[in-house]
N, C-alpha and C positions, 0 to 999 in steps of 0.2 A: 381520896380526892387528889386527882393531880393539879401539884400549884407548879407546876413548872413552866417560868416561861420563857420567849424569846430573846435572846438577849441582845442590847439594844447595839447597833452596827457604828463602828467608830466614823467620825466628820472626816475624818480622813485616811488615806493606805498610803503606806509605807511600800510595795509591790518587793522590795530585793532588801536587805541588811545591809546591803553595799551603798544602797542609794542615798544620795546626800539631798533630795527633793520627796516630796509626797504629794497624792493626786487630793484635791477636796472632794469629798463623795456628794455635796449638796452644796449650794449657796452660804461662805460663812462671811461674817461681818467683819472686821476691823477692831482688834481688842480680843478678840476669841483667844483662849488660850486653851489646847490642845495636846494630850498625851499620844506620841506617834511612834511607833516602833523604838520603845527606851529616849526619844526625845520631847522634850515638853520646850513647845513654841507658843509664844503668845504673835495673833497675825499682826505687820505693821499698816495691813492694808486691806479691804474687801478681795473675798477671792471666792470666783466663779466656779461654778461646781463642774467638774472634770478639769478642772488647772491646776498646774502648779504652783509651792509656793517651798523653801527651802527650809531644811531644816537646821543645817548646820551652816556657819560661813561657807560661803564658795568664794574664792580671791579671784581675781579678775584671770585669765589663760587660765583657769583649770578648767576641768572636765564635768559636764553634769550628769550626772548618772541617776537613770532610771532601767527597771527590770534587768538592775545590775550592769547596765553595759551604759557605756559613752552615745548620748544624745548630741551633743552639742560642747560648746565652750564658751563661759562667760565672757563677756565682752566688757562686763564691769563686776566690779566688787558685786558680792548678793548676800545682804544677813539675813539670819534666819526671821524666819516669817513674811518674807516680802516673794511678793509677785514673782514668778518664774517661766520669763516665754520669749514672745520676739525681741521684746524691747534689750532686754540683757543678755541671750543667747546667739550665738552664731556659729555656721558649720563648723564640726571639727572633720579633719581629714583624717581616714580610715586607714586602721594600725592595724589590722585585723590579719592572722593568719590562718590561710585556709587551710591546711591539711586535709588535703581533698582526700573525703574516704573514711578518713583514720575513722569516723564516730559509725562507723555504717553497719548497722546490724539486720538478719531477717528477721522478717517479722514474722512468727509465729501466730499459724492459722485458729480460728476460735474452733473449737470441742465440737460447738453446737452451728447445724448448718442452715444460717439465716437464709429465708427468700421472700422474695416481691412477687406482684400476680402485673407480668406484665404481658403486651405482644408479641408473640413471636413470629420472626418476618420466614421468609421462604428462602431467605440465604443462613438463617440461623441466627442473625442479629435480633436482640429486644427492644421496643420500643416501650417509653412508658404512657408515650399518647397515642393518637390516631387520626394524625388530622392528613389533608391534601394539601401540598405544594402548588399555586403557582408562580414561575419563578422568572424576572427578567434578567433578561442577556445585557440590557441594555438603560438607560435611565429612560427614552423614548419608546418605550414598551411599558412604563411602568402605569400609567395610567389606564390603558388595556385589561394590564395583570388586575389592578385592581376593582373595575368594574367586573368582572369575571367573579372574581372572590367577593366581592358584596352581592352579587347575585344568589348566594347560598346562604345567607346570613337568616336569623329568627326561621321565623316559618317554615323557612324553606326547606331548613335541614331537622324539621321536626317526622320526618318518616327515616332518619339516618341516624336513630340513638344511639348507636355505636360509632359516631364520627364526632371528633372534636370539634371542625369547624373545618372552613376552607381559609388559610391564608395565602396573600399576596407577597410574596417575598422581591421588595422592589428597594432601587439604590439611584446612586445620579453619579454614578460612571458607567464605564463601558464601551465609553469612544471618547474623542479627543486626546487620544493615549497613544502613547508607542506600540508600535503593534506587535514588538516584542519586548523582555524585560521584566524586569520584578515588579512595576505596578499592576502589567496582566496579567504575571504568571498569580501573583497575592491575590488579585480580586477573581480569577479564575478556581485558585485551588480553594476559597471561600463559597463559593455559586456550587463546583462539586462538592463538596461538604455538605452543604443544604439540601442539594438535588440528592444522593446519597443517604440522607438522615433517615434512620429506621421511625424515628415517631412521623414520618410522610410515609403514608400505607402509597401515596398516588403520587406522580407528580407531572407539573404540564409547565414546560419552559416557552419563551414567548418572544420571539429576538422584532426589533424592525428590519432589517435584512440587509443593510448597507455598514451597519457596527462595525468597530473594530476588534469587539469581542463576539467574534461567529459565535452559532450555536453549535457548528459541526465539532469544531477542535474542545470544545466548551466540556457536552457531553459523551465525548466516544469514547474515555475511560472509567464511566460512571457502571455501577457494580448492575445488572440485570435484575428488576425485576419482574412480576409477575404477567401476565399478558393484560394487554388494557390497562397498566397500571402505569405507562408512561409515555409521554405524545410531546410534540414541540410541533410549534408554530411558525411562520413569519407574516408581518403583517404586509409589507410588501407584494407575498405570491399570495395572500389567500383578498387580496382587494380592497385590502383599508383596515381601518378602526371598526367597524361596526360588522362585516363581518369576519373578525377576527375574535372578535367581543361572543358572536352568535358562535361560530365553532368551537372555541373555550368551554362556551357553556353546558352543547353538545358530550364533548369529549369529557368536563368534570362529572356529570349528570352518568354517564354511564359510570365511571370511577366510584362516584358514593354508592352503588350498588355492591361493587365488592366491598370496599372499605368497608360496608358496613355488617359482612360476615365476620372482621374479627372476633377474638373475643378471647379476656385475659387468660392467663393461667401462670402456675407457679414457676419461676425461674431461680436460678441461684443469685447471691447479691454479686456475683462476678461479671453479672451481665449491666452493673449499675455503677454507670460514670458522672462523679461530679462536678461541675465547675464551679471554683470559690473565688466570688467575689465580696469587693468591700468597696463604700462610699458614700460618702457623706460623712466622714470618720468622723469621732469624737476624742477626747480623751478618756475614756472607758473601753473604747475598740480592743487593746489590747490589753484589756483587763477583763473583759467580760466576752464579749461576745465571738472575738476572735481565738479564744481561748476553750471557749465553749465547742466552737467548731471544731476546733483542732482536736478534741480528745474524738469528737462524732466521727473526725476522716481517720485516725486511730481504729475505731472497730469498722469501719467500712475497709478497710482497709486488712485488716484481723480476719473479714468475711470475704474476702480474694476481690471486693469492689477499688474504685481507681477515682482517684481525684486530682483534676486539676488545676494546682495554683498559679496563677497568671500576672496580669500586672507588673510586666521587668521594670520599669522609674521608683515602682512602691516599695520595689526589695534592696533599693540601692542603701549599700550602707550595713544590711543585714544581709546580704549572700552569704557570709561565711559561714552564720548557722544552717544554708542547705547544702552547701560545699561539704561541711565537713562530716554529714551523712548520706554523701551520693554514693552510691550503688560500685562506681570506678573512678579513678583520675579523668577519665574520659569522660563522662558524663557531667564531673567539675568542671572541666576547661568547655566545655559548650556553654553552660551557664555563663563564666567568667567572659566568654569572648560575646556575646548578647548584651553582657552589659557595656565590655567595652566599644560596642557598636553604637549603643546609646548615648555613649559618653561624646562620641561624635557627633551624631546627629544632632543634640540638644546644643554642641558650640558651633556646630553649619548654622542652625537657626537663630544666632544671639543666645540661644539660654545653658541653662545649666540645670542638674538634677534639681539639685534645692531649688528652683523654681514652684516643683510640683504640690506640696499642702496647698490646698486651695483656699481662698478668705473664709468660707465654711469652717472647715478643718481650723484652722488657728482660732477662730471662735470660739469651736468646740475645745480648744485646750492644745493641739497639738503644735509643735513648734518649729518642729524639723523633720526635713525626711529621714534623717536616719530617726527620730520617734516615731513617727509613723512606719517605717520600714518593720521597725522589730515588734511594732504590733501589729501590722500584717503579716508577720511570717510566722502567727502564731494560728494563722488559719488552716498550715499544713500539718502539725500535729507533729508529733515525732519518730517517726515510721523511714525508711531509706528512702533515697530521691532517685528511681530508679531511671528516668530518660530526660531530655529538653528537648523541646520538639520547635521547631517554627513556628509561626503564626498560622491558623489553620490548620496543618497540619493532622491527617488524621492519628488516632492514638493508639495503639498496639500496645502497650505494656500494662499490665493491672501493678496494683498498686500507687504512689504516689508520683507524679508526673511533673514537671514544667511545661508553661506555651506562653513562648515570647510574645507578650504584647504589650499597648500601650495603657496606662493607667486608665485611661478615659473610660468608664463603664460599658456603655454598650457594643464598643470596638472589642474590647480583652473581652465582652462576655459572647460576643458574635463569634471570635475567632475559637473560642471553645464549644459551642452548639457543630461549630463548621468541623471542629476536629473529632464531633462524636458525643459530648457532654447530652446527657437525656436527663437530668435536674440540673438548677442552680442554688447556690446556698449563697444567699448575697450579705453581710454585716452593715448595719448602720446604726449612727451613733445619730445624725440628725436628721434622718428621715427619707433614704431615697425609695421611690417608689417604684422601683424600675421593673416592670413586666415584659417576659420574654416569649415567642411561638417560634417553634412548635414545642419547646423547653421550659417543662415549668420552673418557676421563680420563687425562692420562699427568700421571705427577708426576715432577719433578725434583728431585733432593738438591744442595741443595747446598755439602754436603761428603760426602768418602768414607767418615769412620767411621758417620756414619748413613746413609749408602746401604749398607753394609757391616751394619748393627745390622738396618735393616728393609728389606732387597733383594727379600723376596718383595713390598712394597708398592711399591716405588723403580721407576723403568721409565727412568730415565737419571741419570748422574754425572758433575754438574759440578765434582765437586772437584778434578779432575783443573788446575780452571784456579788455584784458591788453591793449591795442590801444585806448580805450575810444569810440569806435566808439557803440559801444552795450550794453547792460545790459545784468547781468547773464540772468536775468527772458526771455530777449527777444533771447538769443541766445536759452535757454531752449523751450523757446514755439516753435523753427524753427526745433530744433533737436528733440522735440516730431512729429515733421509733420513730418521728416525723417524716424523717427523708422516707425510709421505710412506706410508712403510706401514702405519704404523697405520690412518688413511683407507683402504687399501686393503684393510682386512680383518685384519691382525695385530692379534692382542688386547694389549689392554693388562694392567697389575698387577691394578687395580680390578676388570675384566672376568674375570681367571682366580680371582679370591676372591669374583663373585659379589655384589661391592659394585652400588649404583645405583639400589636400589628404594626407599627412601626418603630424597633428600635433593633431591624438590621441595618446596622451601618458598618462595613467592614472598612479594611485602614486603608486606604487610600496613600500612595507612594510612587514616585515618578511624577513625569511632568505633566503638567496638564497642555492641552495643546489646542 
């Protein structure tokens, strides 16, 4: 008979030997006295499950160290067992040498040659959906677009089992702008990116006709496809709203006809690009779920697939660990000068990086950006950084990438769909629900009582790794066979509720006018 059992998971982790703080894995009381990595604290205070709380003195100007590196700097004395977060921490400035390069290894390809059953478009590009684009030029078109695309919804599209859906891809710029300049050249190279996107089998662009973002300059570097598979509008020359609305419908109508000849088959995982996001962090993000990730973009990565980590505010503080395994010098100094672009922009506005944990985030335990930075950078895994690309930007290199964006979720997760991403791998620690089209979306908890709280939103559970019940490596091997079928047509959480049609918002820059 087997009596073996599981063994019970400590109240608290100790993350690095270096660390002079430990995370609480659960709610502990006041009085608790606890065995943590060789130190025995009794708490002097209640302490919130994902916070810290110290294990050894901290004197007031020293350093806090978690996952072995500098978070932060006391601001007061902190004896062991007391609270550790806003109230006593504050930024420390970054000591950090990059040695861009020096850690930069290839990655060696896996033995075995993994594939997804995706679409394959007529330029050779893969798609892992199969929906129709339509897409406005303009925010005064957006209402068009979308009576268009609700035209195809339930019923409609019940003789087109081979089509996802028809989405409306609509925004509130596109005039009142310089009519040249990096706010249209940014929302223009975002619109091609979409119009461009292999999971859109179709697409139908929709301008009002007096915009400052024409449709002409808009689409005439956009890649050709199939015949009938791509039309544009103005509602100006074709007589209004209504019939602009009827022709739309016309021209999609014939569209789901072909669209709905696709139909899968197997591709290599080189054809499969991710983009990783995180939000609504917690303090388990960078113990669990973003670590989880990182081993999953590890074999995607091993299988010649490409993921993009994003969000530049979230990595401030931690660049040096992608610095110091970029691909060249030059691929450092692109990062390094992105950041120091930001470093501007946030004192143009009154702010500053450390602005960015949001009252969420320090709820959930996190205290500073540089703690949140270095468990976000745990979502790229350890593999070489081989490009940095703009915002947008489409993506050309396999393996592990950069794309300058802003923290804000559906912006940094936009500008990656725009530069090619066909899944998203999203982390959350307190709950975001964010649904992506034509990109599917999987979100990961990472802990079990909110995977447990909002499971019809959750589509995988990393708590299992703070719970002892799992290893990074073995929750990552489960959420590499997810990505895997999700690309191959398994829906996601996002996807069975219906989420996705409104959370294009790309980033908006230059003046409004």
């Amino acid at each position: 008979m087997n009596t073996a059992t599981t063994p019970t998971p400590p109240l608290a982790l100790q993350l690095s030997p270096a660390d002079n703080v430990a995370v609480a894995r659960q709610a502990l009381a006041a009085g608790t006295t606890l065995q943590v990595g060789g130190h025995s604290v009794t708490l002097a205070e209640a302490i919130a499950s994902g916070h810290k709380f110290a294990l050894v003195p901290i004197a007031s100007g020293a350093q806090v160290l978690k996952y072995g590196q500098g978070i932060g700097t006391a601001t007061a004395a902190i004896a062991p067992g007391h609270h550790v977060h806003v109230h006593n921490v504050g930024m420390a400035e970054s000591v950090h040498e990059h040695a861009a390069g020096a850690g930069y290894r290839a990655t060696p390809q896996a033995a075995d040659a993994r594939t997804f059953e995706g679409y394959v478009r007529s330029d050779g590009r893969v798609a892992t959906r199969n929906y129709l684009g339509v897409i406005a030029s303009v925010n005064c078109s957006a209402t068009v677009c979308r009576h268009i695309a609700d035209a195809f919804k339930g019923e409609a599209l019940a003789a087109y089992p081979h089509v996802d859906g028809v989405v409306a891809i609509t925004h509130g710029s596109g005039c009142g702008m310089g009519g040249n300049g990096e706010g249209l050249e940014l929302l223009q190279r975002t619109l091609r990116g979409y119009a461009n996107h292999p999971n859109f089998a179709g697409v139908l662009v929709i301008g009002l006709g007096c915009e400052v973002n024409q449709i002409a300059p808009l689409v005439e570097t956009l890649t050709a496809r199939s015949p009938g598979m791509f039309a544009t509008l103005t509602i100006q020359d074709e007589g209004g709203t209504r019939e602009t609305i009827a022709a739309g419908k016309d021209i999609l109508a014939g569209m789901l006809q072909q669209a709905n000849q696709a139909r899968r088959q197997s591709v290599p995982l080189s054809h499969l690009a991710v983009g990783l996001q995180c939000g609504g962090s917690d303090g388990y993000s960078g113990i669990s779920a973003n670590p989880a990730l990182g081993a999953a973009v590890d074999l995607l990565v091993q299988h010649g697939g490409t993921a993009i980590l994003s969000e530049t505010p979230e990595i401030y503080g931690a660049e040096h660990l992608l610095t110091h395994r970029a691909a060249s010098p030059a691929v450092a100094d692109k990062l390094l000068k992105r950041l120091a672009w930001w470093e501007g922009y946030a004192a143009l506005h009154g702010g500053d990086l450390n602005n960015n944990p949001s009252p969420g985030n320090k709820a959930g335990g996190i205290t500073t950006i540089l703690e949140k930075s270095l468990g976000a950078v745990a979502k790229a895994g350890s593999t070489g950084l081989m490009d940095v690309l703009e915002y947008a930007e489409p993506v050309r290199s396999h393996g592990l990438v950069f794309m300058d964006t802003p923290g804000y979720d559906p912006v940094s997760a936009t500008g990656q769909v725009a530069g090619g991403a066909n899944l998203i791998c999203f982390t959350t620690g307190r709950g975001s629900t964010y649904g992506c089209k034509p990109t599917p979306s999987l979100k990961l908890a990472t802990n079990t009582p909110m995977f447990t709280r909002m499971s019809l939103d959750m589509d995988f559970d990393c708590g299992g790794i703070v719970d002892g019940r799992e290893s990074i490596a073995e929750a990552g091997q489960a959420l590499f066979e997810l990505m895997i079928a999700t690309a191959s047509g398994q829906r996601s959480k996002s996807e069975d509720n219906g989420l996705g049609d409104n959370e294009f918002l790309p980033w908006q820059l230059g003046a409004v006018m």
